[in-house]
NULOVEX-556775 format. One record per atom (N, C-alpha, C, O): x, y, z. Coordinates in steps of 0.2 Angstrom, whole numbers, plus 5000, padded with zeros to 4 digits. Each point is the difference from the previous one (the first is absolute). Layout:
XYZ...
***
This chain:
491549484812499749995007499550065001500150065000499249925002499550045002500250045006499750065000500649935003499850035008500850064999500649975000499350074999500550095003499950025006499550025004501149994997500250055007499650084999500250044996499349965007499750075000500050035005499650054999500749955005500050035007500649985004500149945000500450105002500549995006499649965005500449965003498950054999499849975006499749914997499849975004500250024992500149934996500849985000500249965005500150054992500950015000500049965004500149944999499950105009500249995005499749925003500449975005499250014994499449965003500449964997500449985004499750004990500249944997500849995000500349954997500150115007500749984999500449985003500650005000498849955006500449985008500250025004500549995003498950054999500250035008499549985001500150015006499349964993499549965006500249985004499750025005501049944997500149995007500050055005499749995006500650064992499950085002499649995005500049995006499450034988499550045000499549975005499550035003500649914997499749955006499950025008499649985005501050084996500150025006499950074999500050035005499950024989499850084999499850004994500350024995498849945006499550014996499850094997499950055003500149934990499850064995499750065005500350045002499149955000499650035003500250015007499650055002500849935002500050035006500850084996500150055002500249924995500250064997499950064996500350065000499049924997499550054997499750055006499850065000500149915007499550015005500650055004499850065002500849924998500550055004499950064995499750055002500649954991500150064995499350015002500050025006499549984992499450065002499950035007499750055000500549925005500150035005500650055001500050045005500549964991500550055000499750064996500150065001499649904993500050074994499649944996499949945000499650124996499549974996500350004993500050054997500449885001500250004992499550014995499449995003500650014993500050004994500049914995500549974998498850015002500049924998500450024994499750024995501049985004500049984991500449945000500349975004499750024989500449954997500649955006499949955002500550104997500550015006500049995008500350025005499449934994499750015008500650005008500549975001499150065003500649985008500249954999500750005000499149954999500149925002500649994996500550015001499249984991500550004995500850025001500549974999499450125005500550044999500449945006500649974998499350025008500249965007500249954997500650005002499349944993500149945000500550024993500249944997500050095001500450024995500650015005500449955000499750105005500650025003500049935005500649975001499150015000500149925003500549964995500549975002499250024991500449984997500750014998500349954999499950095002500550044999500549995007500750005000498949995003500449985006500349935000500649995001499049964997500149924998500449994994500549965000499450094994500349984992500650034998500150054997500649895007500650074999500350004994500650015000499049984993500050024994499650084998499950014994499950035010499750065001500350065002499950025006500450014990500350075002499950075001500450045003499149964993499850085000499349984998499749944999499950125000499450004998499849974991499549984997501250055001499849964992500149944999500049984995500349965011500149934999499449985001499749964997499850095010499549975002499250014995499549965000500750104997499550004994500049974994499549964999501150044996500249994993500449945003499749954997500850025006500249954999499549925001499949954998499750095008500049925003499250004995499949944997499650115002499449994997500150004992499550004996501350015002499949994992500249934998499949974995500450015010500249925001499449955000499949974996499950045009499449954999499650034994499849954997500150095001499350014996500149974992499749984996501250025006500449964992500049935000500249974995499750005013500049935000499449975000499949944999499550115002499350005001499649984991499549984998501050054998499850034993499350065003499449994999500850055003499650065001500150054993499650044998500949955000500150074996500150055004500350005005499550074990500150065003499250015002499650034996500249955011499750025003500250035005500549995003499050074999500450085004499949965008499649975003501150074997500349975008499450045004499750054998500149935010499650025003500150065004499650025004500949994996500350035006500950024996500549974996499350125007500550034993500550025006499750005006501050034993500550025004499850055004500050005006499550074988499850045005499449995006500050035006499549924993499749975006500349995005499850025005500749944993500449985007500250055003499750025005500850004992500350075004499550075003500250055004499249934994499450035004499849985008499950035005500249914993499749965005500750025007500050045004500549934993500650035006499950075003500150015005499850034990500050085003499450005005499950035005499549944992499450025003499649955005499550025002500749944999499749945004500450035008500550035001499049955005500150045006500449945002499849945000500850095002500449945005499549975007500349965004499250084997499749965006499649944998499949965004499950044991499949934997500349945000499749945001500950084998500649935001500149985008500149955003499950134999499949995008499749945003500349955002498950074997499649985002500149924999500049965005500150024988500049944998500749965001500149944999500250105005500649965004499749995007500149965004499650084997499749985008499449955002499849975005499850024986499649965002500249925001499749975004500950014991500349974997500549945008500049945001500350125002500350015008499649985005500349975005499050054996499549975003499849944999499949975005500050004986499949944999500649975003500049965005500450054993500649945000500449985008500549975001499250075003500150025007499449935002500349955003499150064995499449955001500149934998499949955004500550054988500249944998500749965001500049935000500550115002500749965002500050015008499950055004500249894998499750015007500649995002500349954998500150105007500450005004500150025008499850055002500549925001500050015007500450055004500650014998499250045008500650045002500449985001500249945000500350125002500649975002500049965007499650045003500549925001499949965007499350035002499950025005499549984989499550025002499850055001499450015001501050045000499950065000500150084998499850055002500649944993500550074999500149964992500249954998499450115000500150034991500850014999500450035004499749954991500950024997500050034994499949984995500450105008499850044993500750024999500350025005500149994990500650004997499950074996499650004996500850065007500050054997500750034994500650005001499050004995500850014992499950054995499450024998501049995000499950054994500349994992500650025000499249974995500449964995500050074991499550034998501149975001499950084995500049964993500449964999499250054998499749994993500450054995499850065000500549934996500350074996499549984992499849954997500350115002499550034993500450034994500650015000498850004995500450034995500250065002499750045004501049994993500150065001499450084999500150065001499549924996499650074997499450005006499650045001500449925003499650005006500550025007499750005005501050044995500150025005499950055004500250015006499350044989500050065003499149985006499750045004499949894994499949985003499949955006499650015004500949944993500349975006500650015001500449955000499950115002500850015002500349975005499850015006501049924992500049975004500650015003500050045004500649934993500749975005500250094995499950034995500749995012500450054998500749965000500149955003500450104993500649995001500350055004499650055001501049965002500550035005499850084998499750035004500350004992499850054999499150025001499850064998499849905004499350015002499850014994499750055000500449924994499750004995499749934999500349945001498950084995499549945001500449954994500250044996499949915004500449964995499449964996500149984994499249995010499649964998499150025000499750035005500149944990499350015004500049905006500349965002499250065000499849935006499450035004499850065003500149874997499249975005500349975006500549965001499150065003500149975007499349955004499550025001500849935000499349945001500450015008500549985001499150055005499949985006499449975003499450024999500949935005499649955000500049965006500549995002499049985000499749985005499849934999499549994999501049965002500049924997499849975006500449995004498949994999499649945002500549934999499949974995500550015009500549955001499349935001500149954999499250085005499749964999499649954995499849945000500050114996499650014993500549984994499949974995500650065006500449994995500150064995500550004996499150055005500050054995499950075003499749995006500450074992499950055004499550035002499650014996500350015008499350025005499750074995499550014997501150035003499850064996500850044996500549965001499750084995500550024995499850085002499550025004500950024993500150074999500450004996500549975002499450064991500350004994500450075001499650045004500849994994500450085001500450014995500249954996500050115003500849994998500549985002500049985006500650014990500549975005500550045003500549985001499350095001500450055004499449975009500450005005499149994995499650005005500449995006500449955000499650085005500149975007499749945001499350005000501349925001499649935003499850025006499449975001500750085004499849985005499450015002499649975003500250094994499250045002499649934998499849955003500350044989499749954998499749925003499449974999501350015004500049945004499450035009499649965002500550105000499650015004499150005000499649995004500350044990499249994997500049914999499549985003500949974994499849944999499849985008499449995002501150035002500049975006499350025004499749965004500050124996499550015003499449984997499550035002500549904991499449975001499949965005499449985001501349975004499749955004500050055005500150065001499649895004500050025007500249925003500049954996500250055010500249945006500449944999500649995002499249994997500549905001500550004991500149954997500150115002500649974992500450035003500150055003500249884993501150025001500050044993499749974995500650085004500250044996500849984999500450015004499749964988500950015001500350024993499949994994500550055008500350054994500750025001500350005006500150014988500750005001500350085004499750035004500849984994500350055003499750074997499950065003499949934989500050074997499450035003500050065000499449885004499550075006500049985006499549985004501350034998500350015007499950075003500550045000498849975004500150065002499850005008499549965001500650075003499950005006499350015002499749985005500050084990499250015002499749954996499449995002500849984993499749914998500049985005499550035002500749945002500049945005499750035007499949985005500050074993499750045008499250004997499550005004500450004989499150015001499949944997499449984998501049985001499549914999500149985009499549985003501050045000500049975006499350055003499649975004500350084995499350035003499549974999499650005005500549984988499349964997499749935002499549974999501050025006499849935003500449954993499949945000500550094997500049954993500949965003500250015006500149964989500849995002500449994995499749984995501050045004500650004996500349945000500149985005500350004990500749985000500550034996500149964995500150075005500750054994500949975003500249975005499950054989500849985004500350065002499850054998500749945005500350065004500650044996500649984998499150085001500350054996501049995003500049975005500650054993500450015001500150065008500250005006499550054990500150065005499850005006500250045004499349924997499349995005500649965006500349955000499850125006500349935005499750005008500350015005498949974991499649955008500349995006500449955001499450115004500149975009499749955001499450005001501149935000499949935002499750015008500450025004498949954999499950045006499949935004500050005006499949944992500049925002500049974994499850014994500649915009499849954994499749975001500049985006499649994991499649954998500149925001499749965004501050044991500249925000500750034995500250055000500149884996500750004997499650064993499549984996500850085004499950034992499450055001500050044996499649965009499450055001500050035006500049985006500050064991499750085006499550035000499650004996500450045012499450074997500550035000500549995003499350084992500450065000499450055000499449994999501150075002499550054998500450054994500650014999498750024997500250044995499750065000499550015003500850054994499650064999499650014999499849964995499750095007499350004994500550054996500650015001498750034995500150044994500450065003499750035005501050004994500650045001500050035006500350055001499449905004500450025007500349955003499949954997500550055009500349955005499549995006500049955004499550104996499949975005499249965001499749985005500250024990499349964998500549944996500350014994499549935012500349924997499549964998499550034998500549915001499449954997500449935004500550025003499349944998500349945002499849944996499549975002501050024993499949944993500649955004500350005005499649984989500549905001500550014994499950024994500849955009500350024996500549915000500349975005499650004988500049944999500749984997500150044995500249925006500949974998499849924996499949955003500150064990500149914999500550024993500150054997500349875005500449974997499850004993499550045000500649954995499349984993500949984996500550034999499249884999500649974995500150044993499650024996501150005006500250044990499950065001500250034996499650005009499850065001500550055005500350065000499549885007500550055005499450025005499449984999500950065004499350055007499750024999500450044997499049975002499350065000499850005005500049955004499950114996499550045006499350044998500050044995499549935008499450054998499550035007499949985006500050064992499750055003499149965000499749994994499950005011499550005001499950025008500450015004498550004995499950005004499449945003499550025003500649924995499849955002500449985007500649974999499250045008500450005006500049935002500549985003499149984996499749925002500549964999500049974994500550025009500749965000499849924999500549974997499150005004499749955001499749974993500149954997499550115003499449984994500550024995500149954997500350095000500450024995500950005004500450055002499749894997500950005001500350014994499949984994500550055008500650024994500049984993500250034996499649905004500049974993499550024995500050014994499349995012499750014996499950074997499850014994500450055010500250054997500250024993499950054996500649895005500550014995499749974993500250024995499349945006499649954996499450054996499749994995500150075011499450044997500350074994499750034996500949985007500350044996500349984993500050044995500349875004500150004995499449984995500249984994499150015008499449984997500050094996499649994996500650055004500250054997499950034993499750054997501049865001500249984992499350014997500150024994499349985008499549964996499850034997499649994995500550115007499750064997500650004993499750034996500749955003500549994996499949964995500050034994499949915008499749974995499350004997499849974995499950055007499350064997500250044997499850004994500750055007500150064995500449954995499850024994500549945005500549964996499349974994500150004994499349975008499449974997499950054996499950004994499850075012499850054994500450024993499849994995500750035007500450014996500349974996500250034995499949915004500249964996499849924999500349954997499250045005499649964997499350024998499749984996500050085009499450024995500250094996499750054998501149935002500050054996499950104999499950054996500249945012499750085002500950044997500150055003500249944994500450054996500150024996500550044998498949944998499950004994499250044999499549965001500250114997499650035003499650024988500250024995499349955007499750024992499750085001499750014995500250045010499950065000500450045000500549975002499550094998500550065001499850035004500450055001499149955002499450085007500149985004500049945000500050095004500150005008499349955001500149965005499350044993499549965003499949944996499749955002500850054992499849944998500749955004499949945000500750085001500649975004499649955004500049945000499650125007499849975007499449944998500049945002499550084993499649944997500549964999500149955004500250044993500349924998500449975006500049945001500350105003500349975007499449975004500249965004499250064995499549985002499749944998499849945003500150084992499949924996500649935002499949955001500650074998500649955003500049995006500349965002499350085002500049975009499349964998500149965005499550034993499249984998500149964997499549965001501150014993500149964997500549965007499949944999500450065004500449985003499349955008499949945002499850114999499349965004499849944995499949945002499950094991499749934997500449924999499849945000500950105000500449944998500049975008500349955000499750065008500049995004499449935001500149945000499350114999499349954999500049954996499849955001500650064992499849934997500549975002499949944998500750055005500449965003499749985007500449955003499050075000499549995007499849944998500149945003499650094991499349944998500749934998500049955003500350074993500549935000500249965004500049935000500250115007500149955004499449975005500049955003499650104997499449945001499849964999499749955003500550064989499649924997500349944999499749954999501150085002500449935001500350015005500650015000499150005007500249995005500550015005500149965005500450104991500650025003500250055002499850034995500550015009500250045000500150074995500450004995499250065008500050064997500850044998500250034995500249955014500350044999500649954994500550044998499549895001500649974997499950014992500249964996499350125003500250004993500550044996500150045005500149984991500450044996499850054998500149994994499650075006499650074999500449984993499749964996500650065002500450014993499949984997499950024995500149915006499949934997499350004995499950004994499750015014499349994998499950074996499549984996500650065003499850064995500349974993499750004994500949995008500149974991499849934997500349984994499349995009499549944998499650034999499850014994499750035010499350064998500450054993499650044997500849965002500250074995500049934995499450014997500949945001500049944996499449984997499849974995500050055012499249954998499450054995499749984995500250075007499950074998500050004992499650014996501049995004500350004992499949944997499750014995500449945007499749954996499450004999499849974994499750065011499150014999499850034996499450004999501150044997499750064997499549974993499450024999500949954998499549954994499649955001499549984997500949995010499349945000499550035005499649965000500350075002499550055005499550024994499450015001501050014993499650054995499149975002499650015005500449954991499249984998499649975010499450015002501149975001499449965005500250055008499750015006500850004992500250045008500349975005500049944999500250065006500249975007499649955001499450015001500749935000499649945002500150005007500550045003499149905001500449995007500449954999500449995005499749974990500849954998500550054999500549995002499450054994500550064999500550015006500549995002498950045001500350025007500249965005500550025004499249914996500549955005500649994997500449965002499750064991500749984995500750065003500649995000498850055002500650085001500149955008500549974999499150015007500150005006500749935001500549995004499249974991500549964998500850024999500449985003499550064990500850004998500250065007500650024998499350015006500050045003500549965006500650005001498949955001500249945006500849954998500449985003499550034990500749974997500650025000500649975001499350104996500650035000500050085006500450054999499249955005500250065005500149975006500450025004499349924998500149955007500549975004500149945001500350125001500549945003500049975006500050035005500049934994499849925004500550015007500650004999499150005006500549995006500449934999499749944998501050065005500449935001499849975006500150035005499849914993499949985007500649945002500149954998500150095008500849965002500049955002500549985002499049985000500049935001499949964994500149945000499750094995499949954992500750025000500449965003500150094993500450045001500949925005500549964998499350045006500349985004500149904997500449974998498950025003499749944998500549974992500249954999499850114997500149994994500749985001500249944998500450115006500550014997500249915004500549964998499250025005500249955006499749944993500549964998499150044999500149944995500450004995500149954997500250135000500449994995500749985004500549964997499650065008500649965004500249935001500449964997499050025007499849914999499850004993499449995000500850024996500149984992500649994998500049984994
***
């Protein structure tokens, strides 16, 4: 075969991330890195290093650094009849690139990424008016030779037991993805944390978050900020009922921060919930009218969703499984799996555009593992001509087939069971 891999930046072009790269062309990624820091053109390029850790993210045949060097490029080059031509990209390069590349690049390139896909998934406020931002914190545990820089969970004796990462985070319930992250160790206080996400908004967002940033001065400065909560009601918390509302809602009044005599005047909500039992939640949304009880109850359980995003990350694109050892190369790859997680967002956008259905009835999981299928089978027929645009209506295709799930509709549903009876 005439044609040899001479460049990781070749590699990459032909190994099926064109769908990708459709939405974070080469060059708007060259234009971020020089604007952070002026690299170095070599061999190895930014982009190269980006769409490899992207890889990694998609290929869960990828384990460490020597799967992604020696395993996966000595395979092909033995299916290629390459022989012993020299790999492009050596173990040491990589582990360069992790220690030395500026995490504000990733940054940047998740915020452009956030902006586009803000532009391209068009979604409506909540009743028009109020952003729905879900505040959570989810702990990543690491190799142990990283504890003495991520120190995490302690046991009874206050001894560090683990290294861990901690992703807090600010999930856009409208967007679908999170507005912004703060990576830490896993000793961090959630709460300070959750209050920096919160003072990027200002006005009309419901903010909803569980008990663990149940704090008196939380709810006293988003209520200042013109913003609104929903939390559930701590055990200890026992709210002067001062009128009711209707059946299960009050005003009450609460403490501010450690006095009796500075109160606040929040809503304190009673529903039923089948399998469950009584919940009570703590909000300051006073509008008995515009938010009855159910719906409270409906804004607080929209919650799960930060849940199932941590569950995506983690175990479908694989965030627990970490190909670096350094503290700067961990937060890059967390980075890249929140970037990889926007991408796989957009091409399930463009999917249902073009067969004309609904964005939200698709399968996040699904569809990464048709994009990861499809990928990997690209790897040799891609070699010589590259991403076609049939290619890619093949990817948007098997995407629609196996990640779609098809709403029931209960009057075919109905219709049906009623003919097999008159049968």
């Amino acid at each position: 075969m005439s044609n040899i891999i001479n460049s990781a930046q070749y590699f990459i072009r032909q190994f099926g991330i064109a769908p990708l790269r459709r939405f974070l062309p080469d060059d708007k990624i060259k234009c971020i890195a020089k604007e952070i820091k002026k690299l170095r053109d070599r061999k190895f390029t930014i982009v190269s290093y980006f769409w490899l850790l992207v890889l990694v993210q998609l290929d869960n045949t990828i384990e460490s650094i020597d799967d992604l060097i020696r395993l996966k490029w000595l395979t092909l080059r033995k299916e290629l009849g390459l022989g012993d031509s020299p790999v492009p990209v050596t173990k040491q390069s990589f582990s360069k690139r992790n220690t030395t590349t500026p995490l504000k690049i990733l940054e940047m390139l998740y915020q452009y990424l956030a902006d586009f896909s803000d532009k391209a998934i068009k979604r409506e406020l909540y009743k028009g008016l109020y952003l729905l931002e879900i505040l959570d914190t989810t702990t990543i545990d690491l190799v142990a030779r990283l504890i003495s820089k991520f120190p995490g969970g302690t046991n009874k004796s206050r001894k560090i037991m683990k290294a861990q990462a901690r992703l807090h985070t600010g999930f856009n319930l409208i967007k679908g993805f999170p507005d912004a992250v703060v990576i830490t160790e896993g000793r961090t206080n959630e709460k300070r944390k959750a209050k920096k996400l919160m003072r990027l908004h200002k006005g009309s967002v419901i903010f909803i978050f569980d008990l663990g940033y149940w704090c008196y001065e939380f709810f006293n400065e988003i209520h200042q900020r013109e913003s609104y909560f929903v939390s559930r009601l701590r055990a200890d918390c026992r709210p002067k009922k001062i009128k009711k509302l209707g059946k299960g809602d009050w005003l009450v009044e609460v403490p501010q921060r450690g006095g009796r005599k500075k109160k606040n005047i929040y809503r304190l909500v009673s529903v039923k919930i089948e399998d469950i039992g009584r919940c009570y939640f703590l909000t300051n949304l006073l509008d008995y009218e515009k938010f009855p009880p159910e719906e409270v109850a409906l804004i607080y359980k929209w919650r799960w969703q930060i849940e199932i995003f941590f569950r995506d990350l983690k175990y479908v694109l694989r965030l627990t499984r970490f190909i670096s050892y350094t503290p700067n190369g961990i937060k890059i790859q967390i980075y890249v799996a929140l970037i990889t997680y926007i991408l796989g967002k957009l091409i399930i956008n463009e999917t249902a555009q073009k067969y004309g259905v609904k964005f939200e009835d698709f399968s996040f999981s699904r569809a990464i593992k048709a994009l990861s299928t499809w990928v990997q089978h690209k790897i040799l027929l891609s070699y010589n001509n590259g991403i076609t645009n049939a290619d890619y209506e093949e990817l948007l295709l098997l995407i629609m087939k196996f990640a779609y799930n098809e709403p029931l509709d209960t009057k075919k549903e109905v219709t049906k069971e009623a003919e097999d009876d008159a049968a």
